[in-house]
N, C-alpha and C positions, 0 to 999 in steps of 0.2 A: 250176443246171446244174453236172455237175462236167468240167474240161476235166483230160487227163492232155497235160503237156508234154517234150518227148522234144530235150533238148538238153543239150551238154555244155560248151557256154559258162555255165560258172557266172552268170558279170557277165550275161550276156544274159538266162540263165534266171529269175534273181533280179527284171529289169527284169520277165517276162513270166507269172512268176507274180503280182507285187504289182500288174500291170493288169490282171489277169484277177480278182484277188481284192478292185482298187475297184471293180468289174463284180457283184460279189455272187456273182462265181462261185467253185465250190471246187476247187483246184487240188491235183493230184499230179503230182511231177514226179521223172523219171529220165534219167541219163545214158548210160543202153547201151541199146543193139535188143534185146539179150534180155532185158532187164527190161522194155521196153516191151511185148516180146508178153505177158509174162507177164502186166501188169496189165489190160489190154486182155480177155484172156480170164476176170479172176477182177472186174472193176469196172463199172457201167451209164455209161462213159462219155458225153456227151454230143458231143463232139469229141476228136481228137488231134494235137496242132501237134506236128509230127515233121522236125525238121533230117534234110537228106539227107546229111551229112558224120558220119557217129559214132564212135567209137572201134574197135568190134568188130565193124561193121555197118553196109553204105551203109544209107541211110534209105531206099532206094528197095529191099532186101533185105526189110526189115520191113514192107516196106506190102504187099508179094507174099507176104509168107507171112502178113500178115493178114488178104489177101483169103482165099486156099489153106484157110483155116483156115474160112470162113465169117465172119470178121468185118466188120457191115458200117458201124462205126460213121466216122463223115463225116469227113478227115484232110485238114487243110493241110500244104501243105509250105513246108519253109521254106530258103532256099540261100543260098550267097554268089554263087553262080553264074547270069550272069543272061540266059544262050546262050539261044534257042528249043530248041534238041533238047533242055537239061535239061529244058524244062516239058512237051516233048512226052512226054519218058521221064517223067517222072511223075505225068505225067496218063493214061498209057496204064498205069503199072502200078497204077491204082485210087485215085489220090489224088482229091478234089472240087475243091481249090483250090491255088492255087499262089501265094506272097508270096514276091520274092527280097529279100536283103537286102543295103542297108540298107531299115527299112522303119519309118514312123509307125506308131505304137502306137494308136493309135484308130482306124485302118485295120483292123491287126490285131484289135481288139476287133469291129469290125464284120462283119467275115468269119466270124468264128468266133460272133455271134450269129446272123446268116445261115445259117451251116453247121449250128447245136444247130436251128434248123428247118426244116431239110431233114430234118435225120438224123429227126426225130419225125414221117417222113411226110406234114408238111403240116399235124398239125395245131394248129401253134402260129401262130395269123397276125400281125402286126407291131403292129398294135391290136387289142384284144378290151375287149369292153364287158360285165360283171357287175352288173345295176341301175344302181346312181349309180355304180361303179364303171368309168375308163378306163383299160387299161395299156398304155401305148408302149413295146413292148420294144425298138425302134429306138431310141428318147431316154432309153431308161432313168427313163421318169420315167411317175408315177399319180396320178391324184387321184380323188377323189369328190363329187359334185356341181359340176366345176370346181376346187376346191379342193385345190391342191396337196398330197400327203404326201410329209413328210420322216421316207424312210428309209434304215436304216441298210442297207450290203448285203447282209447274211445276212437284213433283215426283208424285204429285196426279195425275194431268192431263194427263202426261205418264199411272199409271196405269187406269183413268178412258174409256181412247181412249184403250187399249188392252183388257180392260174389256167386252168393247161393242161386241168385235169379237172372244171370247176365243176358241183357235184352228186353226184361222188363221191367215195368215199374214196380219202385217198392214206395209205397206213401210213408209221408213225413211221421204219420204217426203210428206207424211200424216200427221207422226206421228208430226214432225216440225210443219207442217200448224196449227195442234190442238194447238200448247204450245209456240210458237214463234211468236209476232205480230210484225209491221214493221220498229217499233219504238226500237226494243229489240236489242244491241249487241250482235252478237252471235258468237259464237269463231268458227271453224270449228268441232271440236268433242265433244260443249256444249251439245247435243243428249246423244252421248254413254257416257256422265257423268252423266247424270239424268239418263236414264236408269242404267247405275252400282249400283248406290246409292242405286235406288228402286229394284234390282236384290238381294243386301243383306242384305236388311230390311226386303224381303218377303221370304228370307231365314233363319233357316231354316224351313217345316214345310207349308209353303205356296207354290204358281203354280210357277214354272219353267219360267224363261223367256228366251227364245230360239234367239240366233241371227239367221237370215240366209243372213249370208254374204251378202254385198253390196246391199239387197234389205228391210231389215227390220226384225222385232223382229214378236215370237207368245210367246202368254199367255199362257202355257200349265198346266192342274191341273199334 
């Protein structure tokens, strides 16, 4: 999943990308509302943690004119401010969730996995079973047959995005957009190395993970 994080406490940001990226999630991150809208409209976010205090722009400005605009992707907010009328002003201008701060970081990681399955409709459920294959995306944790994997988080977030559609294809440049933010080096066949890795660690005994040439991988039981 990739979350975009919209805050201009450097030190905080910094704390909020690197827990969203031991989460295997891929993170972009900006310090003004008009950069937020801008990436919002051009990125398949999965969530946007959006501090209501910005520089150029309440965060409760941006989240109105993200509605205004048609975008309906799932936004926590985040305040120093911890009154009821701020949660009710931004729950009323289209936010899903509200964290004030100060706030646990693995609270935070759990809302906004919470929120990435809302935002897909429902149809990402908290456990999903693939043959021998369990994924707990509540505990962040998979095995097959019982049997623990230990993975890295970008091989998580490969299988969590194949998991969501098992049977069919997810193209390479989906699968990228989920695990690669814009900040991240990426080598040209950094993909088909996560993928390999996660192909034989769910080997043997677990789903199949099929190429099809030049267009993307499926998750087959």
């Amino acid at each position: 999943m990739r979350i975009l994080v919209v805050e201009d406490d450097l030190a905080l940001a910094r704390g909020l990308v690197a827990a969203i990226r031991a989460q295997g999630g891929a993170v972009d991150h900006v310090d003004r509302g008009s950069a937020a809208l801008r990436e919002v409209r051009a990125q398949p976010y999965a969530a946007v943690v959006l501090d209501i205090g910005l520089p150029d722009m309440s965060g409760l400005d941006v989240l109105r004119r993200m509605r205004a605009a048609g975008v309906r992707t799932p936004v926590l907010m985040l305040t120093a401010l911890g009154r009821l009328q701020d949660r009710i002003d931004g729950l009323d201008a289209g936010a899903d969730d509200y964290l004030a701060k100060p706030f646990e970081l693995d609270e935070l990681q759990a809302r906004i996995r919470a929120l990435a399955r809302r935002g897909r409709g429902g149809e990402l459920a908290s456990v999903v079973r693939i043959g021998a294959l369990t994924l707990d995306r509540a505990r962040g944790e998979a095995d097959v047959g019982g049997a623990p994997l230990d993975l890295r988080p970008r091989e998580w977030a490969v299988l969590d995005a194949l998991a969501a559609k098992p049977g069919e294809l997810v193209t390479r440049e989906r699968l990228a957009a989920e695990i690669f933010d814009y900040d991240s080096p990426v080598a040209p066949n950094a993909l088909d190395v996560h993928v390999g890795r996660l192909r034989r660690k769910l080997s043997p005994g677990g789903p199949a993970i099929r190429t099809v040439r030049g267009r993307g991988y499926v998750l087959e039981a």
